[in-house]
FIDOSE-274549 format. One line per 3 residues: their letters; for each residue y, x, z of N, C-alpha, C, O. Coordinates in Angstrom, 2 decimals. Atoms other than C-alpha are relative to their C-alpha. Last residue first. Example, Ala and Ser with C-alpha at 12.3 -4.5 7.8 and 13.67 -1.06 7.14 Angstrom:
2
sa) -1.19 -0.82 -0.06 -1.06 13.67 7.14 1.09 -0.77 0.73 2.20 -0.26 0.90; -1.19 0.89 0.00 -4.50 12.30 7.80 1.20 0.90 0.00 1.18 1.94 0.66;
// end
This chain:
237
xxx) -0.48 1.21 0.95 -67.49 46.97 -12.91 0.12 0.64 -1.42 0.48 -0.04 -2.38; -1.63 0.35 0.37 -69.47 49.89 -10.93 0.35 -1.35 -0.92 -0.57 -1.96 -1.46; 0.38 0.87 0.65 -73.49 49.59 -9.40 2.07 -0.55 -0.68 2.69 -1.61 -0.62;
xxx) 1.47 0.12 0.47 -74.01 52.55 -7.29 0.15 -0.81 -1.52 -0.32 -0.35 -2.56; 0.51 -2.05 0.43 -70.61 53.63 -6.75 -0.74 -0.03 -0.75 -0.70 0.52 -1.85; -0.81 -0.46 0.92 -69.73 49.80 -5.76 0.30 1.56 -1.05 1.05 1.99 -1.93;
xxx) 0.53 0.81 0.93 -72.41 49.23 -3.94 1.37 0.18 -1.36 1.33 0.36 -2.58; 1.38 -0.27 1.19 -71.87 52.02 -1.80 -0.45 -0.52 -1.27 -1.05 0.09 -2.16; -0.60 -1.62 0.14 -67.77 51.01 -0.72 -1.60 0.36 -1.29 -1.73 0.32 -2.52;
xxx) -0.99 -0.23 1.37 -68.90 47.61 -0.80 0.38 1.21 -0.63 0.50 1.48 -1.82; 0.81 0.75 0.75 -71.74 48.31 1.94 0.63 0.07 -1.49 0.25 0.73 -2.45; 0.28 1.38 0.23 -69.64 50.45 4.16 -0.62 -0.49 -1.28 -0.35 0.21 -2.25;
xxx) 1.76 0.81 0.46 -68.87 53.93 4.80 -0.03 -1.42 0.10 0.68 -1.84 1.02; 0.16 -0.47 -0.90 -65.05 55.89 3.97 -1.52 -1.27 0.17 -1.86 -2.05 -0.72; -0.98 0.19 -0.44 -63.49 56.78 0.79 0.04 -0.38 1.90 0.91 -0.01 2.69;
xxx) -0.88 0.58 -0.01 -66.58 57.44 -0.72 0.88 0.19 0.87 0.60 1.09 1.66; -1.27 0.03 -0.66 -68.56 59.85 -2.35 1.16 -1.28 0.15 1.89 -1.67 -0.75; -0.41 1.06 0.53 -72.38 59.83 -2.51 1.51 0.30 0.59 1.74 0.67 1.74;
xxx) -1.17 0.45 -0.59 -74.31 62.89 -1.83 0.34 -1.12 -0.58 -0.36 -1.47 -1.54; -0.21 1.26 1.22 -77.81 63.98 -2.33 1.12 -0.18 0.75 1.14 0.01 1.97; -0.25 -0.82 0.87 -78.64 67.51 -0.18 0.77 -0.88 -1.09 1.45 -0.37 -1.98;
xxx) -1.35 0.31 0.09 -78.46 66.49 4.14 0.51 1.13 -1.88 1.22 2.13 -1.93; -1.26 -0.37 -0.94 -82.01 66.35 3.74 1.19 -0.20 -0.11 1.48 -1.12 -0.88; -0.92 -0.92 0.40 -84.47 64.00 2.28 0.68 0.94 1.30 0.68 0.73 2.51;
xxx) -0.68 0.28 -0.25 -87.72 62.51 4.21 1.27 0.47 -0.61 1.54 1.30 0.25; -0.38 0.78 1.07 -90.68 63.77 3.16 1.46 -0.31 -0.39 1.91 -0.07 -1.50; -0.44 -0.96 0.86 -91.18 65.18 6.38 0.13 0.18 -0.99 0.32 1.38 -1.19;
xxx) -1.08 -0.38 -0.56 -91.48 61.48 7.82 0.61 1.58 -0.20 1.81 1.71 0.01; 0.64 -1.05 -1.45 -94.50 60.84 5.56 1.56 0.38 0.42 2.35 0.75 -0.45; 1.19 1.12 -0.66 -94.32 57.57 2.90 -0.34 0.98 0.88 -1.41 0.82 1.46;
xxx) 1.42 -0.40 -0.96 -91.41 59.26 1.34 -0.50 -1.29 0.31 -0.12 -2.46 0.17; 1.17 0.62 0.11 -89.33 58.24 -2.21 -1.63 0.26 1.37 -2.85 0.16 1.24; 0.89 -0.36 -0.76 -87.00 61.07 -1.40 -1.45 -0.67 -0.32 -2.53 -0.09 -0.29;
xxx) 0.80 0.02 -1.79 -84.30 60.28 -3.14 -1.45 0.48 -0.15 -2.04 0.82 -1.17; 1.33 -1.11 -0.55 -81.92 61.67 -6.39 -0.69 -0.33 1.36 -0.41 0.35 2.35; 0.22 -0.27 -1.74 -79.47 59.06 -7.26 -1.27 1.00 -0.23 -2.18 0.94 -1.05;
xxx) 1.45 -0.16 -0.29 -78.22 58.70 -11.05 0.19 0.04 1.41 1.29 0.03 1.96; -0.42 -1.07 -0.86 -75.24 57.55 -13.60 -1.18 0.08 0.90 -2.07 -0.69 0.54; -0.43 1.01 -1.58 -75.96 56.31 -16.36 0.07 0.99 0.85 -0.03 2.21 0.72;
xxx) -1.37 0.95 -0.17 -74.67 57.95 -19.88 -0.41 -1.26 0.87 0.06 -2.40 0.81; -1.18 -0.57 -0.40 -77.41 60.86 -19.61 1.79 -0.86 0.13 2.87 -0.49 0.58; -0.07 0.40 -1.23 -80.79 59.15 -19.41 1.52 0.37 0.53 2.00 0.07 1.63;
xxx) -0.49 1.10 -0.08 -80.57 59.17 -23.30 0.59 -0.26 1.40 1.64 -0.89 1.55; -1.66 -0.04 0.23 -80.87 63.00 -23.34 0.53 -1.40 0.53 1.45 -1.45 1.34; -0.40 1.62 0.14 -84.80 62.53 -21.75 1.85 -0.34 0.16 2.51 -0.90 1.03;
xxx) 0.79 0.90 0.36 -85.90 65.64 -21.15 0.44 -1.02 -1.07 0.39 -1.07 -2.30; -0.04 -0.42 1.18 -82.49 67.48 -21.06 -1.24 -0.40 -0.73 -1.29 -0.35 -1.96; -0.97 0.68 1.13 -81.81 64.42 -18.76 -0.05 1.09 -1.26 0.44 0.73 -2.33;
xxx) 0.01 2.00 -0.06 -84.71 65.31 -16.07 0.95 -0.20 -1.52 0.31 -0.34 -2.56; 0.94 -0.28 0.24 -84.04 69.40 -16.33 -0.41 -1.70 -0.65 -0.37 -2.15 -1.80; -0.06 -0.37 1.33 -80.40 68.88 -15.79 -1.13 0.13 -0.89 -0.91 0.15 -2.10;
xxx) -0.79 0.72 1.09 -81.22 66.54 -13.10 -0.04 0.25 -1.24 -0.49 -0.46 -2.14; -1.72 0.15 -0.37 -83.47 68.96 -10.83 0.24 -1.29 -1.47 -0.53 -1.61 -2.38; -0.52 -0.61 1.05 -87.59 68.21 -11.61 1.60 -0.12 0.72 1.93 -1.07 1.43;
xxx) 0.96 -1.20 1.03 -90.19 67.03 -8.75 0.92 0.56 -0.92 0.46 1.70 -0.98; -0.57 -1.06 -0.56 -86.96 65.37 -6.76 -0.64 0.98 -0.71 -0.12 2.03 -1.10; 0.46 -0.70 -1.14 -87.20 62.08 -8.37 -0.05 1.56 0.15 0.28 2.15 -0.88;
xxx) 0.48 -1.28 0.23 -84.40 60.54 -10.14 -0.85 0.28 1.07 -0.49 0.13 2.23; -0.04 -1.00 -0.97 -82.90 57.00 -9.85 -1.11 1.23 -0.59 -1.92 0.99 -1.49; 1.05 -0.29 -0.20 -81.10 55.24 -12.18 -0.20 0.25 0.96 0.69 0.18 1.80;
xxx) 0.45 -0.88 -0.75 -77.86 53.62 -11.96 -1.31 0.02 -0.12 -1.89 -1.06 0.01; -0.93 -0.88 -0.10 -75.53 51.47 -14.17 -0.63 1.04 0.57 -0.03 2.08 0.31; 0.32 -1.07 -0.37 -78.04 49.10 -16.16 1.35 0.99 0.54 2.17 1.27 -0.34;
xxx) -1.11 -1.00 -0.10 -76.73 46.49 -17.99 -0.11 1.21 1.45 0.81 1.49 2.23; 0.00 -0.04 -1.54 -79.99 44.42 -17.94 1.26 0.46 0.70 1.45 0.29 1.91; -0.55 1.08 -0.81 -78.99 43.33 -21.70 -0.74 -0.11 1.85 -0.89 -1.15 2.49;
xxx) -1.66 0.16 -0.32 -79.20 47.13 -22.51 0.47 -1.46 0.42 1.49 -1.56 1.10; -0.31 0.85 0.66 -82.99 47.43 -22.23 1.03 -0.28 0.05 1.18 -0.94 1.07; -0.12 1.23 -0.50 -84.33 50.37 -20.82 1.24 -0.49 -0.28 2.29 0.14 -0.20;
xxx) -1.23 -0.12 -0.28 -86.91 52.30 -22.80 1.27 -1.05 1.19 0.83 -2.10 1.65; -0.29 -0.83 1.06 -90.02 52.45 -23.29 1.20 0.80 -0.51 1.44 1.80 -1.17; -1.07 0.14 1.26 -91.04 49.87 -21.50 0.09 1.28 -1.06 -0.59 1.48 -2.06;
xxx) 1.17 1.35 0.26 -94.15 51.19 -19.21 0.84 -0.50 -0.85 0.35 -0.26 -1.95; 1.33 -0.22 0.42 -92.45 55.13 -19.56 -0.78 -1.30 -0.43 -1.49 -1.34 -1.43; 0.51 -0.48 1.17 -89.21 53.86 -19.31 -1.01 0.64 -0.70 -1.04 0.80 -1.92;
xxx) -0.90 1.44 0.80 -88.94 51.15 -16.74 -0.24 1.27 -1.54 -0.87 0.95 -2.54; -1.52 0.11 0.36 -90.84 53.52 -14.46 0.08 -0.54 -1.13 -0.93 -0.60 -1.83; -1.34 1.15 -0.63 -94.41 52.58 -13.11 1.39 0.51 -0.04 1.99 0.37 1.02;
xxx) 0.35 1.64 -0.55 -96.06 56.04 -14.29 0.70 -0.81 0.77 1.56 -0.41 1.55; 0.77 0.43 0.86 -95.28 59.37 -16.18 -0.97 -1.60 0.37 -1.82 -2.25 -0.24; 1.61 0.42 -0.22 -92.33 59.45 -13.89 -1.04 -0.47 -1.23 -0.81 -1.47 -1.91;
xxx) 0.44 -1.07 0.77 -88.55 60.59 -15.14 -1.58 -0.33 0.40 -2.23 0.14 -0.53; -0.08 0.07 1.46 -87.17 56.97 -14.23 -0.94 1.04 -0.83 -1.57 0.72 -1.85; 0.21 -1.11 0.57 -88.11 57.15 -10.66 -0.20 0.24 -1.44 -1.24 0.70 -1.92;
xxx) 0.26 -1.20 -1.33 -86.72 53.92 -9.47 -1.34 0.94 -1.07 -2.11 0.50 -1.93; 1.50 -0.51 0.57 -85.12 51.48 -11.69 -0.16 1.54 0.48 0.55 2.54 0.46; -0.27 -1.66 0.40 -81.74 50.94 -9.72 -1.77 -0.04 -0.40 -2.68 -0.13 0.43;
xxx) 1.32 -0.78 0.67 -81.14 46.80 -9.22 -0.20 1.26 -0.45 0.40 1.36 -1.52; -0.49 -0.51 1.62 -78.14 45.23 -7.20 -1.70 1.10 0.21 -2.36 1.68 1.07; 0.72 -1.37 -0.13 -77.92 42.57 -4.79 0.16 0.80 -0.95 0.91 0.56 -1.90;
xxx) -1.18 -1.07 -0.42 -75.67 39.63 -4.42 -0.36 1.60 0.58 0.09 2.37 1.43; -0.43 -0.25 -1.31 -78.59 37.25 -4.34 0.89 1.27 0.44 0.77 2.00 1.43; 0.02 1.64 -1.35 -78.31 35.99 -7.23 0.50 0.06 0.79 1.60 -0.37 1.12;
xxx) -1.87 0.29 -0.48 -77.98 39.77 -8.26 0.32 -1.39 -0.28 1.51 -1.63 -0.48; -0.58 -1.06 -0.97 -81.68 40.37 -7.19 1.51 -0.45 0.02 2.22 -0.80 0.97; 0.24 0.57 -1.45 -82.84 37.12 -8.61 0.81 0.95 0.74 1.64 0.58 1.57;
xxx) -1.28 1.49 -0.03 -81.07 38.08 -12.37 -0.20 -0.43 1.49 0.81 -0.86 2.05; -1.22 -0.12 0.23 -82.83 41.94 -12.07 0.84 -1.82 0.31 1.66 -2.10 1.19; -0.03 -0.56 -1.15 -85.94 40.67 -10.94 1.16 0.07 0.14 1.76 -0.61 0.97;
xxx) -0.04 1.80 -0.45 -86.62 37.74 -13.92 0.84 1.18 1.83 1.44 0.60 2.73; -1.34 0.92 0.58 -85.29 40.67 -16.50 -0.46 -0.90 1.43 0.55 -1.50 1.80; -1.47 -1.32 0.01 -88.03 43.35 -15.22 0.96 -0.92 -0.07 1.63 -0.77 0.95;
xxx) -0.73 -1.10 1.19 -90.67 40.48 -15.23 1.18 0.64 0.66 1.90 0.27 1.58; -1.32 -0.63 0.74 -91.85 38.84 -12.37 0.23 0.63 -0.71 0.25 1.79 -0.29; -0.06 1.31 0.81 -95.16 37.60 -11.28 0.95 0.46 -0.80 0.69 0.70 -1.98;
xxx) -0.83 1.43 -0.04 -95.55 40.35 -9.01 -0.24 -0.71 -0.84 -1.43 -0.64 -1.12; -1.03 0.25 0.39 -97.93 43.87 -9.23 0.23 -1.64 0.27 -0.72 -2.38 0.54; 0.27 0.45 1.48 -99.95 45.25 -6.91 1.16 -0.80 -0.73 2.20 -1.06 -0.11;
xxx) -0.16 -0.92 1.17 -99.14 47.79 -3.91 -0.57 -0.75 -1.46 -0.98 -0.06 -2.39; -1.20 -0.08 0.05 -98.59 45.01 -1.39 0.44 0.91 -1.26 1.45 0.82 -1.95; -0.09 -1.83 -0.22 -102.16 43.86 -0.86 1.10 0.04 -0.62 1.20 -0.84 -1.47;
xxx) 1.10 -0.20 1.69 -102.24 40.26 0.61 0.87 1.44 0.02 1.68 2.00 0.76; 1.36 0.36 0.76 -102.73 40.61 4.49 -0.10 -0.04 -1.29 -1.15 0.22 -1.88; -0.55 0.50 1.20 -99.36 41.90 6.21 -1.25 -0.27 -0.70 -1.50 0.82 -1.22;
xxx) 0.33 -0.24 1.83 -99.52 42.64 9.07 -0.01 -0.82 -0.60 0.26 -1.99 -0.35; 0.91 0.89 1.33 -98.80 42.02 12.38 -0.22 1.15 -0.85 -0.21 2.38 -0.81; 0.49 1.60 0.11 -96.86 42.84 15.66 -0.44 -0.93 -0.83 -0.41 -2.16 -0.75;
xxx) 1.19 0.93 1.03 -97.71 46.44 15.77 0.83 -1.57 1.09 0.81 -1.92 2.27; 1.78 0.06 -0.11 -95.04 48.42 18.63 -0.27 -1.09 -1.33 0.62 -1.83 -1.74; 1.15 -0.40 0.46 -92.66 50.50 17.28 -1.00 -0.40 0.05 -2.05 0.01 -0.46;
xxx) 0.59 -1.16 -1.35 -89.92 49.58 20.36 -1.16 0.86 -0.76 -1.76 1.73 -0.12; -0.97 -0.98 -0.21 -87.55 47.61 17.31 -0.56 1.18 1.20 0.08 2.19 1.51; -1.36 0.47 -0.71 -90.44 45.38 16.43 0.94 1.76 0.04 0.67 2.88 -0.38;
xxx) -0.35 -0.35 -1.62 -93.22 46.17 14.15 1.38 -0.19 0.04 2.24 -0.24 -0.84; -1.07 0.36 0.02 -95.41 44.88 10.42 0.39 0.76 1.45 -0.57 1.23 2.06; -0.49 0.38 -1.25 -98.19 46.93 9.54 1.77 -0.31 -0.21 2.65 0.25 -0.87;
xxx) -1.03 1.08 0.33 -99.71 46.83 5.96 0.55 0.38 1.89 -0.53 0.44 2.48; -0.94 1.11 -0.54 -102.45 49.28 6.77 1.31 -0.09 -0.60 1.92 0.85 -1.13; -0.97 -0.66 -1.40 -103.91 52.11 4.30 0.20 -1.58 0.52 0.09 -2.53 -0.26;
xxx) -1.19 -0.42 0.54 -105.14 51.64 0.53 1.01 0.42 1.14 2.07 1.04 1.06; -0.24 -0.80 1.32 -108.72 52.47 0.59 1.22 0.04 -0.20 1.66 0.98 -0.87; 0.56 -1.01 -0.14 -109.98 51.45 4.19 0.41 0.56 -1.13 0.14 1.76 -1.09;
xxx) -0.87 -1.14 -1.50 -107.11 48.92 5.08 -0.92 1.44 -0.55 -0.28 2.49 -0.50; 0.84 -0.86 -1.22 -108.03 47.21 2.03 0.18 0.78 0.98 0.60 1.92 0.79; -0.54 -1.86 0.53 -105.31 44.77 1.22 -1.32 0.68 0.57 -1.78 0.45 1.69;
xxx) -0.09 -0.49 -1.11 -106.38 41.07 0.28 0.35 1.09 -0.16 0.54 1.63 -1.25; 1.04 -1.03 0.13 -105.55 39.74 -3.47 0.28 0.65 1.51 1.43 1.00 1.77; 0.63 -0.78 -1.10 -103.73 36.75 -3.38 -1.07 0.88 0.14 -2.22 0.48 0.34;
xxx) 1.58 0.76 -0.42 -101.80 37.56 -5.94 -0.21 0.19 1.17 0.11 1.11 1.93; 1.08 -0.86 -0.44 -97.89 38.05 -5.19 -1.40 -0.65 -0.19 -1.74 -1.71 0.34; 0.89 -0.30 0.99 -95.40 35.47 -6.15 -1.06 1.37 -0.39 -1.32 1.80 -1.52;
xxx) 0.54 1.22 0.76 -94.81 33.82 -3.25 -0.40 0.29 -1.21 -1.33 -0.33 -1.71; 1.18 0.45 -0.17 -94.29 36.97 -1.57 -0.99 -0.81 -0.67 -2.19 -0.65 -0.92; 1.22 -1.16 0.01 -91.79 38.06 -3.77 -1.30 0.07 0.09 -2.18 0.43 -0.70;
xxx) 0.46 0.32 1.25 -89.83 34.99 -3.47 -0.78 0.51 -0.33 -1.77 -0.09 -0.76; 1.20 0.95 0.43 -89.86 35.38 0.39 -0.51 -0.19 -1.48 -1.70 -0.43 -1.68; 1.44 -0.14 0.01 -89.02 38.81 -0.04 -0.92 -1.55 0.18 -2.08 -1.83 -0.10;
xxx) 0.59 -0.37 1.25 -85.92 37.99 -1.74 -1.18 0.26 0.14 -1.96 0.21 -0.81; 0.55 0.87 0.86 -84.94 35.60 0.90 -0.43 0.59 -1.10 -0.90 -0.16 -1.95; 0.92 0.80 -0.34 -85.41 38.74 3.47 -0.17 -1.34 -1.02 -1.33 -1.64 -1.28;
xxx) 1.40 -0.02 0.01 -83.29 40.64 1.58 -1.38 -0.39 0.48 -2.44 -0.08 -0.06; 0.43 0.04 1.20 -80.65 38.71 1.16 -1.16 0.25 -0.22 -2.03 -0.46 -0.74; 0.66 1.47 0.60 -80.58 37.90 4.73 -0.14 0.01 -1.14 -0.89 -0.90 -1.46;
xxx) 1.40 0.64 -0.05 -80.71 41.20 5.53 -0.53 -1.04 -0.22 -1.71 -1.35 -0.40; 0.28 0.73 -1.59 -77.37 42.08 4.18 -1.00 0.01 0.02 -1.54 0.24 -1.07; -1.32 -0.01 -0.79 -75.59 44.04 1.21 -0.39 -0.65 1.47 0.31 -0.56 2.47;
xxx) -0.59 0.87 -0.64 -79.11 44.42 -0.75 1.26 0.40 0.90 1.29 1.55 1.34; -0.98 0.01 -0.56 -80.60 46.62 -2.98 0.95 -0.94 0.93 2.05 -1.03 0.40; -0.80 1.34 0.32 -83.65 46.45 -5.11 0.71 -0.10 1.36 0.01 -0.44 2.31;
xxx) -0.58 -0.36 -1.60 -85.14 49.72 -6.19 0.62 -1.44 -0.07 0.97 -2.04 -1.09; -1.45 0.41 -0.49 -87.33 48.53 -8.82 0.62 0.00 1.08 0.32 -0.71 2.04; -0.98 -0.17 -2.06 -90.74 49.82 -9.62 1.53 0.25 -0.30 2.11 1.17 -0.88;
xxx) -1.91 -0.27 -0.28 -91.91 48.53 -13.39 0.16 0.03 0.88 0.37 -1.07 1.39; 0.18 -0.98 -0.69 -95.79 47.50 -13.69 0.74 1.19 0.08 0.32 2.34 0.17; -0.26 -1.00 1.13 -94.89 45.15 -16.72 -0.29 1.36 1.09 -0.05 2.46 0.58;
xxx) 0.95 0.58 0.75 -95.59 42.00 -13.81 -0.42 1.08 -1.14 -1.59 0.99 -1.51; 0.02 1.10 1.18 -93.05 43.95 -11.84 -1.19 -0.56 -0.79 -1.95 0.40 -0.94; 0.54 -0.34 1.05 -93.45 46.23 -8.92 -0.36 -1.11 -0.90 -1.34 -1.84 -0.75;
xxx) 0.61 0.82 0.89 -90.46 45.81 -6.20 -1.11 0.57 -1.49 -0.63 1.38 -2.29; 0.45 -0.31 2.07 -89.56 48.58 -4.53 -0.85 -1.21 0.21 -1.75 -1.44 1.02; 1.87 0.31 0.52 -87.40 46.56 -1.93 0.10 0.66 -0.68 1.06 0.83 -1.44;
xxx) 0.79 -0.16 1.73 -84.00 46.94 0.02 -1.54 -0.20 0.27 -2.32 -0.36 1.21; 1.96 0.62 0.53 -81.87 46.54 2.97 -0.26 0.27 -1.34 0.49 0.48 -2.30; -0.29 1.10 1.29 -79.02 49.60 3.16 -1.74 -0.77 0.19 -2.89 -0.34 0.19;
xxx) 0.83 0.62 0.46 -79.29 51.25 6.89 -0.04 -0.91 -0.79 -0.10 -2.07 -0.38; -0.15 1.55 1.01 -76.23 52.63 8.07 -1.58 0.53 -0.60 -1.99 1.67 -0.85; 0.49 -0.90 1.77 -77.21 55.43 10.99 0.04 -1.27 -0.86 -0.64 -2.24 -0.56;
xxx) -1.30 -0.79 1.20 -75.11 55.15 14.13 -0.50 -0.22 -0.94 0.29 -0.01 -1.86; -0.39 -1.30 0.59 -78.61 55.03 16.49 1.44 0.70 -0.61 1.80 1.88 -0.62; 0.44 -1.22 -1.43 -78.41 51.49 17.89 0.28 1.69 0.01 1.15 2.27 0.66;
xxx) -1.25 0.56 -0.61 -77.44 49.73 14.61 0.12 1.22 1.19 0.67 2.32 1.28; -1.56 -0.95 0.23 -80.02 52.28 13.21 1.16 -0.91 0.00 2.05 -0.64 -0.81; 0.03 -1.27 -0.47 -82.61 50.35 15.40 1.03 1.24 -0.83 1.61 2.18 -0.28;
xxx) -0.48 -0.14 -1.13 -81.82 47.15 14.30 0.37 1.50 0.76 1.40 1.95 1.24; -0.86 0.59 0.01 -82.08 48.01 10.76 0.75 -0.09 1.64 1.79 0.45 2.02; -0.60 -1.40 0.41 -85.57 49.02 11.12 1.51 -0.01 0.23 1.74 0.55 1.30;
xxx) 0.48 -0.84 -0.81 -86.89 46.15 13.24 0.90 1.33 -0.30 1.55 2.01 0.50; -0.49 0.50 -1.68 -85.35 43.80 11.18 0.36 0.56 0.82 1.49 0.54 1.32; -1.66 0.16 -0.04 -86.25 45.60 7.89 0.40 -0.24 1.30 0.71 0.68 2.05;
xxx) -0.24 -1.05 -1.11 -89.96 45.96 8.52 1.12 0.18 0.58 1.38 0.53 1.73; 0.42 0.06 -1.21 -90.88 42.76 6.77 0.31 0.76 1.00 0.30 0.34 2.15; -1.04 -0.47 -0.86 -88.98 43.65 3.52 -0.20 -0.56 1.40 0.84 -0.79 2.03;
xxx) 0.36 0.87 -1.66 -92.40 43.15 1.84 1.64 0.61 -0.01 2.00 1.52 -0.76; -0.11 1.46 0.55 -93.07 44.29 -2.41 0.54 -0.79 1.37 0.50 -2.02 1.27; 0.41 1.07 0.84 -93.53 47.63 -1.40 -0.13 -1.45 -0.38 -1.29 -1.83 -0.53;
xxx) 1.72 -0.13 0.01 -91.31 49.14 0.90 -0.48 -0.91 -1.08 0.14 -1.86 -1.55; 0.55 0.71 1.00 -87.90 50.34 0.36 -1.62 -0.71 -0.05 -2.51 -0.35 -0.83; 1.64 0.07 -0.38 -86.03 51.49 3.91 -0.45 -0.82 -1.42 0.06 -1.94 -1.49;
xxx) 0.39 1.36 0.58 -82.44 52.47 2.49 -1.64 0.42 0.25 -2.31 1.40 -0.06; 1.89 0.05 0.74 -80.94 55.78 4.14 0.22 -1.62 -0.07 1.08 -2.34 0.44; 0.49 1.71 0.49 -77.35 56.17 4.81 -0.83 0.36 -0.24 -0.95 1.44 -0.82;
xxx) -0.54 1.04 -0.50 -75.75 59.08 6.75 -0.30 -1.20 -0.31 0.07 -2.19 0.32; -0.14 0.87 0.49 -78.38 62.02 6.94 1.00 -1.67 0.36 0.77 -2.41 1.32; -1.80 0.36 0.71 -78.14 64.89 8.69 0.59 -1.38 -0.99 1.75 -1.61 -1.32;
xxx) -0.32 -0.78 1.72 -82.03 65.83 8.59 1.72 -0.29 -0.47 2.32 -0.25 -1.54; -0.02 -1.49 0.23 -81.90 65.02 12.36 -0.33 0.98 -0.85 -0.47 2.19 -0.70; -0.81 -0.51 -0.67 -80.74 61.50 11.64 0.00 1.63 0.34 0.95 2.36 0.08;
xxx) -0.92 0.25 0.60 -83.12 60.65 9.25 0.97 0.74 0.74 1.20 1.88 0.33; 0.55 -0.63 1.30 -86.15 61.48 11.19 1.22 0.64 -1.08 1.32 1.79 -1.52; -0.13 -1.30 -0.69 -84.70 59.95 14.25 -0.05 0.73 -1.05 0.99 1.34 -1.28;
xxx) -1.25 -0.13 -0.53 -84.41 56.44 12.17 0.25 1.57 0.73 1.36 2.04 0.47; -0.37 0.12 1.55 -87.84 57.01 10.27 1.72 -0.43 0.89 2.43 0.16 0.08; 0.03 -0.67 0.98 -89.07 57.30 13.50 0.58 0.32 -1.19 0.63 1.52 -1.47;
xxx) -0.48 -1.04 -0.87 -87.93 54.74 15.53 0.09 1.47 -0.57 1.13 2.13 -0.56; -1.34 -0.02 0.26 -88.81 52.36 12.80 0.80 1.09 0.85 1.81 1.62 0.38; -0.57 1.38 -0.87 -92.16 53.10 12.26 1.59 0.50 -0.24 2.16 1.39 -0.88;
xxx) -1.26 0.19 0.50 -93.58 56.24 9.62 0.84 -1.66 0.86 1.32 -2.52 0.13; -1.16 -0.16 -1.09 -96.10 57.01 11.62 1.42 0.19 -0.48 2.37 0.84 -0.05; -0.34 0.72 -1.21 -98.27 55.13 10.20 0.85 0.24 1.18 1.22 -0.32 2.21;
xxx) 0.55 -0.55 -0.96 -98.03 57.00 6.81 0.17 -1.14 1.26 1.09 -1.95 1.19; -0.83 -0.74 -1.20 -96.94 55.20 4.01 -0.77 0.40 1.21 -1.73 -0.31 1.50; -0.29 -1.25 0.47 -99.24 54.09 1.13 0.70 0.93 0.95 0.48 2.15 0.95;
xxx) 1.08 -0.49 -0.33 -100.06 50.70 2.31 -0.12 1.36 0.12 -0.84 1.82 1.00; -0.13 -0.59 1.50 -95.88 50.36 2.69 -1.70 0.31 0.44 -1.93 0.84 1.53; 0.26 1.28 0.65 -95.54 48.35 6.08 -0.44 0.40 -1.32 -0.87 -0.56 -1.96;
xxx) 1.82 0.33 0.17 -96.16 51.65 7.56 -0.10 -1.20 -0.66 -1.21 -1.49 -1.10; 0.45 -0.01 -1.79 -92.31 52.46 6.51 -1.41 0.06 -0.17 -2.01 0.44 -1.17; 1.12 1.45 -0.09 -91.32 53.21 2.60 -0.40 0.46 1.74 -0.50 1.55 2.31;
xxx) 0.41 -0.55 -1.25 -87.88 55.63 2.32 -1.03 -1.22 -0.07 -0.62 -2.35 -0.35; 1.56 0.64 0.24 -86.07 55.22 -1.07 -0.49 0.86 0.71 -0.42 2.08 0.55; 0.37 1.14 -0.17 -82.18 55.45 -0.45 -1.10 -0.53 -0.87 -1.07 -1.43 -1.71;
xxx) 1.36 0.22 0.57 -81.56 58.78 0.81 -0.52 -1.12 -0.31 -1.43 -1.40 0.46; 0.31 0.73 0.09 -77.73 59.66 1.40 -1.49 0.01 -0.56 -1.70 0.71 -1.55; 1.28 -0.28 0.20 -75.56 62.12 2.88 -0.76 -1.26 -0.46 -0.28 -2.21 0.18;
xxx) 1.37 0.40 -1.14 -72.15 61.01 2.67 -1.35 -0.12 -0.58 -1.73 -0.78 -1.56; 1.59 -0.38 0.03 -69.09 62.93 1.39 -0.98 -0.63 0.86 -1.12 -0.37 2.05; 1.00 -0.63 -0.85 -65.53 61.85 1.99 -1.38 -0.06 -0.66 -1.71 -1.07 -1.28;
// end
């Protein structure tokens, strides 16, 4: 079987995301673009998760946890999880290694954290869009620690992808999945950049505005939906 899939979506927790990107939202959103899995990615926080998550229990709609992570080498990493508890101990590490550098609400947007009804029950105070502590290699080995898996997110980008700030990417990460953004089709993307052609790829959305959002156009094929099923597509033996 065929299932719709978008998995890089940032909430308001993302400075960059719209505020009306909440969880209710970004669950309806999804749903009446046809969509069967989305992954909420926000910057460096998986704070929203909970909230989000819950609410496409509620809805039908699988909801993969994840992070873009931005590396010390200023590298965005889709970072994947099978549960929330992974991803929540990955954001504590995250956190911890975040400057503390405050966020400006007036230049880069709110941090907002919220429950499953949309309403504000925080934020998030240091700023989310800077880079970690972490190297590319220290992300990758934490992520699949924690029984996660790593997709270097918008590979074809003249900024923060693994091969523009690298140069290339590095075969002891073993790499199975990119991701692609939507500005160029595939064939266009890999006749670029031939090398990009012996992994395999995702095409998302990368929104921060709820019409952003993919439609029912990226597929993934499995056998029928669950975590293993995806992760296993994404990230093969």
């Amino acid at each position: 079987m065929k299932f719709a899939v978008d998995l890089h979506i940032h909430s308001a927790l993302s400075p960059c995301g719209d505020d009306d990107m909440t969880p209710n939202n970004i669950i309806n959103m999804a749903l009446i673009k046809g969509l069967d899995i989305i992954a909420v990615t926000d910057h460096n926080s998986a704070r929203n998760l909970p909230a989000i998550i819950e609410v496409g229990k509620k809805q039908g709609l699988m909801v993969v946890p994840g992070i873009e992570v931005q590396t010390k080498e200023e590298v965005h990493i889709i970072c994947l999880f099978k549960n929330l508890q992974g991803a929540m101990k990955f954001d504590e590490i995250i956190f911890n290694c975040m400057p503390d550098t405050p966020n400006n609400e007036e230049v880069f947007g709110r941090q907002l954290i919220m429950n499953e009804r949309d309403e504000i029950i925080g934020k998030v105070d240091k700023m989310l869009i800077a880079s970690c502590a972490l190297s590319v290699n220290d992300v990758f080995i934490l992520v699949r620690g924690l029984g996660g898996i790593c997709i270097p997110a918008h590979v074809d980008r003249p900024a923060y992808s693994i091969t523009t700030n690298l140069g290339f990417i590095p075969p002891s990460l073993k790499v199975k999945t990119v991701e692609f953004s939507k500005k160029d089709n595939p064939e266009t993307i890999m006749k670029k950049h031939p090398f990009l052609k012996k992994y395999n790829y995702i095409v998302s959305s990368d929104a921060h505005y709820l019409w952003d959002i993919s439609e029912r156009e990226q597929f993934v094929e499995m056998e029928y939906l669950s975590f293993t099923n995806l992760f296993n597509i994404l990230c093969p033996n």
